[in-house]
N, C-alpha and C positions, 0 to 999 in steps of 0.2 A: 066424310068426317072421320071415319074410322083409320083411312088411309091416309089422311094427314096426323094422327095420332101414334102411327106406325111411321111416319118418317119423323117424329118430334125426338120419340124413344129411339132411335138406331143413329139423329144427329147427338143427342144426351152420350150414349155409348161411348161413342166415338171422341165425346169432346171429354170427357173423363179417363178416359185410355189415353190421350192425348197429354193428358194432365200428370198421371202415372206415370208416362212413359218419359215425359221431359223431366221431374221429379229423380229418377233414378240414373240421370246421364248426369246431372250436377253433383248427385251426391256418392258418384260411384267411384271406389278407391280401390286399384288393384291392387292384389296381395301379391306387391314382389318382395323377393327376399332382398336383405342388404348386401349390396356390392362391396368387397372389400378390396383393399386398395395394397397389394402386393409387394409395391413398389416405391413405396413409404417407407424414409427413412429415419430410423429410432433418434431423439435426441440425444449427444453424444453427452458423457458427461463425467471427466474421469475424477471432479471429486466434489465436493460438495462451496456452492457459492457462498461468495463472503458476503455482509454489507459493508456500506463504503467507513464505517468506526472501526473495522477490524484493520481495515488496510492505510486508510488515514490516520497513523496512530503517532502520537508523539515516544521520541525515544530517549528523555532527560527530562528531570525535573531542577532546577535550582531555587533555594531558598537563599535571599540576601538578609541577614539577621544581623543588627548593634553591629557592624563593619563587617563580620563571619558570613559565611559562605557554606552552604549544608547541600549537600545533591544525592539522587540516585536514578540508575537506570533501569532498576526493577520492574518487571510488567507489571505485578501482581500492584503495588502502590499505584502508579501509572492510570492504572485501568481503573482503578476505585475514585481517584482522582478525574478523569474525564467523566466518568459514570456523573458524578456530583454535578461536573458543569454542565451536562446533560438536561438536568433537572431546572437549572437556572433558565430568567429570560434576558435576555440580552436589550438595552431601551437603547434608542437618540444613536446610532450607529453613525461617525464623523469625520471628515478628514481631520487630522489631527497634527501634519507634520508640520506646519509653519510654526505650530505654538508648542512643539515639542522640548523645544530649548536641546539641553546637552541629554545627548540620546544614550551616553553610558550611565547617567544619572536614569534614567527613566529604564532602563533594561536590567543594570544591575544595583542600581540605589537600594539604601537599607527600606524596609519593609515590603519589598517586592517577591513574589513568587512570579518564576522564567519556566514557562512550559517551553518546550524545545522540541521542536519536529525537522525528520533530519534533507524536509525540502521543501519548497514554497506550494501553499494549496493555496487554489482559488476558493475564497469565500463561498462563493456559490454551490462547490460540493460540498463543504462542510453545512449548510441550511438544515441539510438531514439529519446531522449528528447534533447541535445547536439551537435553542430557540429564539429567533428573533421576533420582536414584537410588532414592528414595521415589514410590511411586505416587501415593499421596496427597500434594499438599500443600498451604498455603493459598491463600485466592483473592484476588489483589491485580493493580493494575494500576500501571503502570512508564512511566515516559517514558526513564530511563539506566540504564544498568547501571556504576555504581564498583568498581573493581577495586584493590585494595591490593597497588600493587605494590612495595613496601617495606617490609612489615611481614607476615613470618609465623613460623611457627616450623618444627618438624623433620616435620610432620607434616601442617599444613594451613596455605595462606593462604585469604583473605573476600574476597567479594565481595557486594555490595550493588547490592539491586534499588529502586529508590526512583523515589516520585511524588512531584516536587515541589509538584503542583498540590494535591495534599491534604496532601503533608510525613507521609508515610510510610514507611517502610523496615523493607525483609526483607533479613535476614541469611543467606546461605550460605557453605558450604566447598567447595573446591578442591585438589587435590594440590600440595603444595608443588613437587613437579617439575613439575607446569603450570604453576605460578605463574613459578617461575624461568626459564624455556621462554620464557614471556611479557614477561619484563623484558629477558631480552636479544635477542630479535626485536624487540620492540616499542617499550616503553618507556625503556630506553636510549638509542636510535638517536630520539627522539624530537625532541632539541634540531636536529635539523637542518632541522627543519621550522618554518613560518612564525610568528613570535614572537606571541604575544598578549598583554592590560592584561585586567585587572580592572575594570568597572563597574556601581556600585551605586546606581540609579532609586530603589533603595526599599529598607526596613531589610532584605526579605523577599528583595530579587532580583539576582542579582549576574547580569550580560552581561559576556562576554568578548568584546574585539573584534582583529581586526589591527593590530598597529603599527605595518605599513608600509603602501604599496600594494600593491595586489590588481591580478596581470593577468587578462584575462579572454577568451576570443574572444566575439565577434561573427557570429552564424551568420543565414542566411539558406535557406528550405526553399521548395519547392514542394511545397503539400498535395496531397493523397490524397484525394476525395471516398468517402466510406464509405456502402456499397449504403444507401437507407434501406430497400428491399423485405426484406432482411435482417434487418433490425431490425424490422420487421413481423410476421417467420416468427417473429421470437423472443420479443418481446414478449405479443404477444397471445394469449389462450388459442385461438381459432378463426379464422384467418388469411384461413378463407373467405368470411368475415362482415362483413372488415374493410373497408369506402368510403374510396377516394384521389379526394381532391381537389387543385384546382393550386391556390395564393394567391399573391397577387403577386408574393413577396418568399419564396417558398418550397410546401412541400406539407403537406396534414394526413389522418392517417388515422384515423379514428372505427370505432367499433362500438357497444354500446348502451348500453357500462358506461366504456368507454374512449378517451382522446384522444392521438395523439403528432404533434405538430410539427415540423416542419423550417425553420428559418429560416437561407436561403443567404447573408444578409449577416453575420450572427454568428457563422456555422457554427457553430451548438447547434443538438441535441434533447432535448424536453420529452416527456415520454412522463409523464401522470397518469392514475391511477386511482379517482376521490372514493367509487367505492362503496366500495372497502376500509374496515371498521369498525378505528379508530382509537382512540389511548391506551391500549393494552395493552403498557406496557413491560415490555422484557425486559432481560434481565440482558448487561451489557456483550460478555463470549463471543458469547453470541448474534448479537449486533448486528452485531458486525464479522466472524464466520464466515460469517452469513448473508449480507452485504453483498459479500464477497467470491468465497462462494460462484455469486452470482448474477452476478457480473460473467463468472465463468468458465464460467459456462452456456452463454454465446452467445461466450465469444472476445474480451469488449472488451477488454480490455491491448490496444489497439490501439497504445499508443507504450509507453514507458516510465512506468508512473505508479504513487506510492507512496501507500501510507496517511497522513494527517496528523492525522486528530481525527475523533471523536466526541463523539453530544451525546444520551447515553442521554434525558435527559427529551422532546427533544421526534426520537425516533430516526430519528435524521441517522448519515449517517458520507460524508467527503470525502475522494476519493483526488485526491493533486496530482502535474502531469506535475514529471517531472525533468528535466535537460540531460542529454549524456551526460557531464560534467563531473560532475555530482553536482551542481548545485544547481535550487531551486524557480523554476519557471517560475510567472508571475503574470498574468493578464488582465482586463481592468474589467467583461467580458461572462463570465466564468465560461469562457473558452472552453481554459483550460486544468487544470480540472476535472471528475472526475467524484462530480457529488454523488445519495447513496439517501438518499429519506425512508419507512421501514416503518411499516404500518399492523399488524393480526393477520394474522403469517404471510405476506405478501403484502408488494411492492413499490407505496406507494401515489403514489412521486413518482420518478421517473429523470432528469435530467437531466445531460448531455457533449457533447461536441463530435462532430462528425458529418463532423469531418476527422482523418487520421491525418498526421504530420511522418515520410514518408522522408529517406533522406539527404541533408544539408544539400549546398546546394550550395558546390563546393569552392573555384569560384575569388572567391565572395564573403565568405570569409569572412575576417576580420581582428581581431588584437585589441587593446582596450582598456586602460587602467590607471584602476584605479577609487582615488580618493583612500582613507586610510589610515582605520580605525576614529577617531583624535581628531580628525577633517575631521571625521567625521560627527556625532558629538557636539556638536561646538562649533555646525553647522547647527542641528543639535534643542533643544539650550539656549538659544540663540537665538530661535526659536518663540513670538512672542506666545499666550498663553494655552494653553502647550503644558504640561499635567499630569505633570511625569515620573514619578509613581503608578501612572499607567494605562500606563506602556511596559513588555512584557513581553520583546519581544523584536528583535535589531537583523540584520539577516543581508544576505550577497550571493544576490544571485540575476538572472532574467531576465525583462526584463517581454515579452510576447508582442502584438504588433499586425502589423498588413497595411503591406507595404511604400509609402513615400508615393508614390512613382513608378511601383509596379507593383504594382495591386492585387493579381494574383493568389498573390505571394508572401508569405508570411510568415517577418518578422525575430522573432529573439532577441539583443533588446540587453540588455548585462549593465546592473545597476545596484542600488544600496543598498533595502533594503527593513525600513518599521519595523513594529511589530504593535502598536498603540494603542487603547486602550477593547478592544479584540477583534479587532480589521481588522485587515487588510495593507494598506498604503501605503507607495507611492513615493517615494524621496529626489529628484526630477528634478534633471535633471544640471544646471540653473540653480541649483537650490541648492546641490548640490556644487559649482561651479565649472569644470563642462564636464570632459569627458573629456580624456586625453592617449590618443593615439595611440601602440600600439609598431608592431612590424614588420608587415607586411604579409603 
């Protein structure tokens, strides 16, 4: 008896130590230090990302008032103005072009506010800037947004989204207390602002210009050389891979698939990529999310620069730098550009400029009086073998070159710009008839 009491006690033992023993293999956690990972590389980022309101931004406003015509290309109005529609919801979103009737009546008829954006966005990215009330609704792409600010009823005024470039329009609703919210913030108060004419190139195209002269300043920058090593980390898929060579007049860096350029007299970079398999277009959304996306990946908004156009067949999309004035900066080298060409899913052409514009310097700048929109006209009528068919568009803006005195500076002189066959070109101030000087 006593010896089956002694093997009860020594199986107990055994089965409790057993117990212990499996108990601390489940719960045992060794204490390794954290492996660090060497070989991890930093996200690159040479400035700070945009949302897509900064960069889809309209760059005109017109008011149609009693026959009168009122505009401005202010940012500062601009932005306080989209800020508003911001706040609105958008009801009943509609095709609208069959029942559109005469479409220069609906775009610039009296009571109308013309938001003017200076290229066609897809609805779709604008969702984020806008609030629509409907999840679903159709797919159209918009250069202005018309806003009928005189005509609504107890319940809803309209507003119309419309592409001129293909002459289509969607119909939507608005609260009548946003609407009336609207006319006396905005379109009321609008006559105080700088008068505009009506002109019509072609059956198809009515340009509005200023009646008066236009002041403008005159700015002068010292650029910002932008890392190109930076651009390296961010371009290329394997950075380690990638060979820096020096060339005369700049640097280039290769790998097996890939080539990116730096030329220090044009200050652009050319970043290609031919092996990307090409002509897989994609649908407009795509083109300019993904374009955008990519620019945000690495931080270029290196200045101020908005969207301008797309070209879905052969997939392009151009962002163009702005003043801080609100108007298009222009250069014969592209260098106030940034233009994407996509291949499938990939970036197969990158090129912009590889300097950033801080702030202007302050004791050079001065401004300008640029002669009145019918100066300008009367130049372009003038124009041996000048097609007024092919003009689509007349606008102020800023041409961008190297100071003639001091290379390393670059000016913004203001001056007339036309958009003919498709280009932008220069009114030069010998055609207008030389600048007037204001205040200093």
């Amino acid at each position: 008896m006593r010896y089956e009491n002694i093997k009860s006690g020594i199986l107990l033992i055994l089965v409790m130590l057993s117990i212990v023993l499996t108990w601390n293999l489940w719960t045992y956690q060794p204490n390794y230090e954290t492996m660090k990972n060497d070989n991890s590389v930093a996200e690159v980022s040479l400035s700070e990302k945009q949302e897509v309101q900064k960069i889809l931004k309209p760059d005109q406003i017109l008011y149609h008032v009693n026959g009168h015509h009122y505009g401005t290309s202010n940012s500062d109005e601009l932005e306080e103005i989209m800020k508003k529609l911001g706040q609105w919801t958008f009801l009943d979103v509609e095709n609208y072009t069959n029942k559109a009737g005469n479409l220069n009546n609906l775009l610039h008829g009296d009571g109308k506010a013309e938001i003017l954006f200076p290229g066609e966005i897809p609805i779709a990215m604008y969702r984020s800037v806008l609030n629509f009330e409907e999840r679903k609704i159709p797919s159209f792409n918009f250069d202005r947004i018309v806003i009928n600010a005189e005509s609504f009823n107890k319940d809803f005024g309209t507003v119309y989204f419309v592409s001129s470039e293909h002459q289509q329009v969607f119909q939507s609703h608005i609260s009548t207390g946003l609407l009336k919210e609207f006319q006396k913030d905005f379109y009321k108060r609008s006559v105080s602002l700088p008068r505009y004419f009506a002109y019509k190139p072609s059956s198809k195209k009515t340009i509005f210009l200023p009646e008066g002269e236009t002041e403008m300043m005159e700015y002068q920058y010292l650029p910002r050389p932008l890392d190109s090593n930076e651009f390296k980390e961010a371009l290329f898929d394997d950075p380690s891979f990638v060979q820096k060579s020096m060339l005369p007049h700049g640097e280039e860096y290769t790998n097996d698939s890939s080539k990116m350029n730096i030329n220090y007299d044009s200050n652009m970079l050319v970043y290609v990529n031919p092996t990307v398999e090409n002509q897989y277009p994609s649908n407009s959304y795509d083109l300019v999310k993904k374009s955008i996306d990519f620019v945000n990946e690495h931080g270029g908004w290196t200045d101020p620069y908005r969207y301008v156009s797309k070209d879905d067949s052969n997939q392009a999309v151009i962002f163009r730098l702005y003043s801080m004035d609100g108007y298009p900066v222009y250069n014969d080298q592209g260098a106030s550009e940034i233009k994407e060409i996509w291949g499938k899913n990939e970036i197969m052409k990158y090129v912009r400029p590889n300097i950033s514009l801080d702030l202007p310097l302050r004791s050079e700048t001065k401004k300008l009086v640029l002669p009145s929109g019918r100066a300008v006209l009367k130049v372009l009528e003038g124009k041996k073998n000048f097609n007024l068919g092919l003009l689509t568009r007349i606008a102020l803006g800023y041409r961008m070159e190297r100071d003639s005195q001091e290379n390393k500076i670059i000016q913004l002189e203001p001056a007339w710009f036309y958009q003919y066959d498709g280009t932008w070109v220069q009114l030069t101030t010998v055609d207008q008839g030389g600048f007037k000087h204001g205040l200093e």
